[in-house]
C-alpha positions as CSV (number, residue, x, y, z in Angstrom):
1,X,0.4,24.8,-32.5
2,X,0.0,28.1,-30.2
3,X,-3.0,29.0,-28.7
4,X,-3.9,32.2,-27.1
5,X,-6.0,31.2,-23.8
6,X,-7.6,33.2,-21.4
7,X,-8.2,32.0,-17.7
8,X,-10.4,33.6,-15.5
9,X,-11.4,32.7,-11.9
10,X,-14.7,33.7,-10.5
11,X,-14.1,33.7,-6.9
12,X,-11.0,35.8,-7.3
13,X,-12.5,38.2,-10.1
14,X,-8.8,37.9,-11.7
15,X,-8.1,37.4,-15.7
16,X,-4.6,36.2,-17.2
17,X,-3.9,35.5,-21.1
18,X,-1.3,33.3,-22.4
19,X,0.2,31.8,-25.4
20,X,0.3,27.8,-24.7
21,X,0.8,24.9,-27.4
22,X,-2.3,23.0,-27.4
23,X,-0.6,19.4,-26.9
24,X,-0.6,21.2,-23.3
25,X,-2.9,19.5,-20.7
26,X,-5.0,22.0,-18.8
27,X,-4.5,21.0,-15.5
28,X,-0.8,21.8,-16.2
29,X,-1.1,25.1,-16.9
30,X,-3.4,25.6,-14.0
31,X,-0.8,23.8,-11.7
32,X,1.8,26.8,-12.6
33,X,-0.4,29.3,-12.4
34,X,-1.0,28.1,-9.0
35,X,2.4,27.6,-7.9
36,X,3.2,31.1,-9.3
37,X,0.3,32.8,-7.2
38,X,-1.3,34.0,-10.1
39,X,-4.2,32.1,-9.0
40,X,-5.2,29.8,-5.6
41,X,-8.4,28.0,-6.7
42,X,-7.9,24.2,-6.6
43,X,-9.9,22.7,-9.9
44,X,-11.4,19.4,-11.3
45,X,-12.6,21.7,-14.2
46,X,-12.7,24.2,-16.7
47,X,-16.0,25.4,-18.5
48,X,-15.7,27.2,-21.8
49,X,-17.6,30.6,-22.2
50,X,-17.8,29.8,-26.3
51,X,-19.2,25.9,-25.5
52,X,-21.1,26.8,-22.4
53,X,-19.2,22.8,-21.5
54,X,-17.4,21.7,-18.6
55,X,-13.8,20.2,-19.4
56,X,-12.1,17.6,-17.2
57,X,-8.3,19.6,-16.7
58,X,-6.4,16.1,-17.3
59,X,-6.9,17.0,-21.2
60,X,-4.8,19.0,-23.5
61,X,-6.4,21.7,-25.6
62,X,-6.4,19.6,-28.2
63,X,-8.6,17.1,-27.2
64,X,-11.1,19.9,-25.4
65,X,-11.6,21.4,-28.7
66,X,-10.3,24.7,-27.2
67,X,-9.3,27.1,-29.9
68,X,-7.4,30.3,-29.8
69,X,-9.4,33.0,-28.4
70,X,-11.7,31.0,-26.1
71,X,-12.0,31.8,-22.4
72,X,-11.8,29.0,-19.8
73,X,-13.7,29.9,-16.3
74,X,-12.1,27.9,-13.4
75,X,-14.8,26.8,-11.1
């Protein structure tokens, strides 16, 4: 199924949005987003804005209980 994700990172007060399928793990889409310069910050974890819960990036979006519309913070 097709989420729509938002990623933001704190340090460099940037925002991207994308559509990913949530069998996805988190640490891949981070990985391209690095490797595309999009952002630079190297991550163990996510938190959630809607759970307020820090996420290990190994797991998909599935298993994070992220659902479409939430908004990951990379710390």
């Amino acid at each position: 199924m097709m989420l729509t994700i938002s990623f933001k990172a704190r340090r460099e007060d940037k925002e991207i949005t994308l559509m990913l399928d949530n069998e996805q793990t988190i640490g891949g889409t981070i990985r391209i987003l690095r490797e595309a310069g999009i952002f630079s910050v190297d991550t163990a974890f996510v938190r959630s804005i809607r759970t307020k819960e820090r996420i290990p990036i190994k797991n998909t979006y599935l298993e994070s209980h992220i659902y479409n519309g939430d908004i990951l913070i990379l710390e």
